[in-house]
MARBAKE-622961 format. One record per residue (C-alpha): x negated, y negated, z negated; residue number from 0. Coordinates in steps of 0.001 Angstrom, whole numbers. Layout:
BEGIN
X / Y / Z / num
X / Y / Z / NUM $
...
//
This chain:
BEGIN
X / Y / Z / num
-43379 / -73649 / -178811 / 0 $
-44751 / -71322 / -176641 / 1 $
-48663 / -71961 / -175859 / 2 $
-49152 / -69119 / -173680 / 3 $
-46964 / -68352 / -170358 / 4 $
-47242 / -65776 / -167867 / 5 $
-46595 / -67782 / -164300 / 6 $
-47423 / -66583 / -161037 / 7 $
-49427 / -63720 / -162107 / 8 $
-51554 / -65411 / -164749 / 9 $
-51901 / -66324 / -167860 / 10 $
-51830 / -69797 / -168630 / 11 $
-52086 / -71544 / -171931 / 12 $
-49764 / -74944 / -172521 / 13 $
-49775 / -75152 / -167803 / 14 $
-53561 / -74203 / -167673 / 15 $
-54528 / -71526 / -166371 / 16 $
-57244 / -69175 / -168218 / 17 $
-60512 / -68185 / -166228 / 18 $
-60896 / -64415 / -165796 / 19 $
-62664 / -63244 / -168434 / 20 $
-59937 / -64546 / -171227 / 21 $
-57022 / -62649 / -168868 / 22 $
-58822 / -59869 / -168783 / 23 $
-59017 / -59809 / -172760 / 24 $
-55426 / -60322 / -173406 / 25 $
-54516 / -57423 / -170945 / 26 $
-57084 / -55506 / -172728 / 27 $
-55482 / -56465 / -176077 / 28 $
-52001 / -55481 / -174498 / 29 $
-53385 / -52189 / -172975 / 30 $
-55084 / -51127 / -176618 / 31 $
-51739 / -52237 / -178125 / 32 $
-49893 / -50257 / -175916 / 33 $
-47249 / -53035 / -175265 / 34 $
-46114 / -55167 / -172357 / 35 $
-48366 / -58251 / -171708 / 36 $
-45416 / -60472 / -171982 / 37 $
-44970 / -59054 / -175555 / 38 $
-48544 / -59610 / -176252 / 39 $
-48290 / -63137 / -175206 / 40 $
-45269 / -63890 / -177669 / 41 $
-47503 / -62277 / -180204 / 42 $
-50485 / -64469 / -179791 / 43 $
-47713 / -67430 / -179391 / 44 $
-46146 / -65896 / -182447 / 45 $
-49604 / -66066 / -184330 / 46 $
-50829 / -69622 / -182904 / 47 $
-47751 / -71134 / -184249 / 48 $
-48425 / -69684 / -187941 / 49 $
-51809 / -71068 / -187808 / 50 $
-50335 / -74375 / -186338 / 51 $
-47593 / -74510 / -189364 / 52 $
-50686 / -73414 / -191872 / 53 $
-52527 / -76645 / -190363 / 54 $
-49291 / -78892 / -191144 / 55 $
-48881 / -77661 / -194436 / 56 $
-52781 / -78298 / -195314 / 57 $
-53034 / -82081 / -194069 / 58 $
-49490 / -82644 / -195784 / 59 $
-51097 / -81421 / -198764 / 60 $
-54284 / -83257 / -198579 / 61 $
-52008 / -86425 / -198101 / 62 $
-50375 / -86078 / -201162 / 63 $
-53297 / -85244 / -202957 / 64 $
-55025 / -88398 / -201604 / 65 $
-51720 / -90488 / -203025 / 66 $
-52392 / -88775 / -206850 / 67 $
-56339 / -89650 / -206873 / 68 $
-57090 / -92737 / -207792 / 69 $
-58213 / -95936 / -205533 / 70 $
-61281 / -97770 / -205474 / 71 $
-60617 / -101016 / -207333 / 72 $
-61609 / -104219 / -205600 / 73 $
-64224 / -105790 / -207215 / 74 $
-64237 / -109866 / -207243 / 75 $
-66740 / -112098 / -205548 / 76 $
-68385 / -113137 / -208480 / 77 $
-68232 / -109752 / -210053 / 78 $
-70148 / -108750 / -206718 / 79 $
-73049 / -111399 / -207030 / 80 $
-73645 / -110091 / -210697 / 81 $
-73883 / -106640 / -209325 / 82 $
-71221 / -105289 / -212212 / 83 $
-67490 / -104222 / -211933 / 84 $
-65012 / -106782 / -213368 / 85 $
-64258 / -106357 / -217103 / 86 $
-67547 / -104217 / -217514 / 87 $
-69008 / -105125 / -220365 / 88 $
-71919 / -103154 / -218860 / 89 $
-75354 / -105731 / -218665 / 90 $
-75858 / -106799 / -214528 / 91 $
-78350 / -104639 / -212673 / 92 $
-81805 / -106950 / -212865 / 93 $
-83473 / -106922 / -209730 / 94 $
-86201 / -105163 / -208890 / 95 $
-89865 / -107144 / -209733 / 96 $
-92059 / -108334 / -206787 / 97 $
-95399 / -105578 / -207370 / 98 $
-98413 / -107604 / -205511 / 99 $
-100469 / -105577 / -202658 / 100 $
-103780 / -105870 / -203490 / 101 $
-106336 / -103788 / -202115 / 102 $
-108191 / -101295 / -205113 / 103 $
-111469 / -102805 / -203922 / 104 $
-110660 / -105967 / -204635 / 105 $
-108893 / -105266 / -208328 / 106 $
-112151 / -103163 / -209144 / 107 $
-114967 / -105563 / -208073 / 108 $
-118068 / -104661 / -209447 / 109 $
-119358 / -107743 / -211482 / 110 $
//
């Protein structure tokens, strides 16, 4: 697949064409390389399709390794009211106690 082309005097990349001051690089590139710009362009194309392979091979990987780790079990309805897993033998969460609001001054009243 070739991302960039040279058409009509620029550079474009997959039918767009670049702005100036990414041209300008790639000739630069060419002109340091001391190739043609065409066979900088395959180079870059060359280079964006390793990466582009390198992505495949990562999210294939991370699919698998998705498909080996173990799932989230569902947990039943009543299992979810009792706040435990089912078949935990585990004691429920208890809920956590009401704690009143009252003002210091009025829980340290002189007599």
């Amino acid at each position: 697949m070739d991302y960039l082309e040279i058409k009509e005097g620029g550079i474009s990349l997959k039918g767009i064409v670049l702005d100036e001051k990414t041209q300008y690089g790639i000739k630069a590139l060419s002109l340091i390389w001391g190739i043609e710009l065409k066979e900088t362009c395959d180079r870059i194309n060359r280079a964006l399709q390793a990466f582009s392979d390198i992505w495949d091979t990562l999210k294939e990987l991370a699919e698998r390794i998705l498909e080996v780790l173990p799932q989230r079990e569902d947990i039943c309805e009543s299992c979810i009211n009792r706040r435990t897993r089912h078949g935990s033998s585990s004691r429920a969460e208890q809920p956590r106690k009401a704690v009143a609001n009252i003002k210091w001054s009025e829980k340290y009243r002189p007599p």
